[in-house]
Phi, psi and omega in degrees: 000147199247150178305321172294306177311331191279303160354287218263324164285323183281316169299317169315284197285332148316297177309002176261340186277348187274342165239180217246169174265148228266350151309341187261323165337297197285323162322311207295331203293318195280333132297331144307331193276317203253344149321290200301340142334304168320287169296336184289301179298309178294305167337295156313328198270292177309321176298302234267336203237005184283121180262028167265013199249137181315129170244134195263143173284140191287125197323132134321127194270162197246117184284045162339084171287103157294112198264161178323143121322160199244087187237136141264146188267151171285153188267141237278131164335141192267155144025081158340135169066042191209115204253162197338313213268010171110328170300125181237081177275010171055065146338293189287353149256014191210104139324057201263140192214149192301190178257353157283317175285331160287020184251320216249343175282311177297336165319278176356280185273013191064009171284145157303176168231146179229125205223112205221136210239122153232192178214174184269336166302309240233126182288345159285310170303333171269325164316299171279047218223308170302004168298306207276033181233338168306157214235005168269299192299342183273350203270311183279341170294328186292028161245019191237175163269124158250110192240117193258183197199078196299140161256001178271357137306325187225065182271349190282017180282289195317317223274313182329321166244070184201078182304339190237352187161185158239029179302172174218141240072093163213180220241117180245199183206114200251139174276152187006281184295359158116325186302143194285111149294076177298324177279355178282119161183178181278162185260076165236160189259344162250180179000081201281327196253067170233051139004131171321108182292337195265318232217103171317330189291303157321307194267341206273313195272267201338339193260327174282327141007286181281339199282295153347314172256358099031294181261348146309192170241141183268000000 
């Protein structure tokens, strides 16, 4: 080898060591192509799984709160024979009248009266008002006029008959003509026309009472 040729090998091989060789050009281009890949793929992967990302919400359906109507109902008829406050006098079996026209059916017809004074307050009156569900007291009634009577309606009615008080529940027992049978009462020493409120038996004896004396000559 001439000195000039060992020159020219020697300049050769510094330029070779100094460039990459055009096989590592291409390793190098195809690891970046498969970084970028990577990343392009991770990039996706993270937008697709990011849970900061705008979630559009689902349309709301459109709600109108209404409020119910409103009906008030009439408040409902009481019973046949049974009045607003709860009272049952059995209407529909007892021919019960006022108290002038029932003075004037007993003239008429020559019947005693049975004459019974309450009020819609008073919680005795509805008790004994369920008396009058006995199918003996509805059985005895047909021989009387049968007659009620508010006195907080009527009072001078009321004031007329209250020999012993104006307490209420109480029972009087009248001949035709209107005159007061005073010994017809319960067999008690106060509030004497004041009837068993419970016991059917009590207003049940006062009515044969009267019918009994009734059937005497007075």
């Amino acid at each position: 080898m001439t000195k000039d040729q060992g020159k020219r090998g020697g300049r050769g091989r510094k330029k070779g060591k100094g460039a990459p060789a055009k096989g590592s050009w291409g390793s190098l281009a195809a690891a970046f192509g498969a970084v970028a890949m990577l990343g392009a793929l991770l990039y996706g992967s993270f937008k697709a799984e990011d849970p900061t990302a705008a979630v559009s919400p689902e349309p709301a359906s459109a709600v109108t709160t209404t409020p119910p109507a409103v009906t008030t109902a009439p408040a409902p008829a009481p019973p046949p024979g049974k009045s607003a406050n709860g009272e049952n006098w059995n209407d529909a079996q007892i021919a019960w009248q006022g108290y002038e026209a029932g003075m004037a059916r007993a003239k008429a017809e020559n019947k005693p009266v049975c004459l019974v004074f309450y009020t819609a307050w008073c919680p005795h009156c509805r008790n004994y008002a369920n008396v009058f569900q006995d199918p003996r007291i509805v059985t005895r009634a047909k021989d009387f006029v049968m007659i009620r009577v508010n006195p907080d309606d009527e009072a001078a009615i009321g004031d007329r008959y209250a020999p012993d008080g104006s307490y209420v529940p109480r029972t009087f027992f009248l001949a035709p003509d209107g005159a007061l049978m005073a010994d017809v009462h319960a067999p008690r020493p106060k509030f004497q026309h004041f009837y068993d409120e419970s016991n059917p038996a009590s207003l049940l004896g006062g009515m044969d009472a009267a019918l009994r004396k009734l059937a005497r000559p007075m």
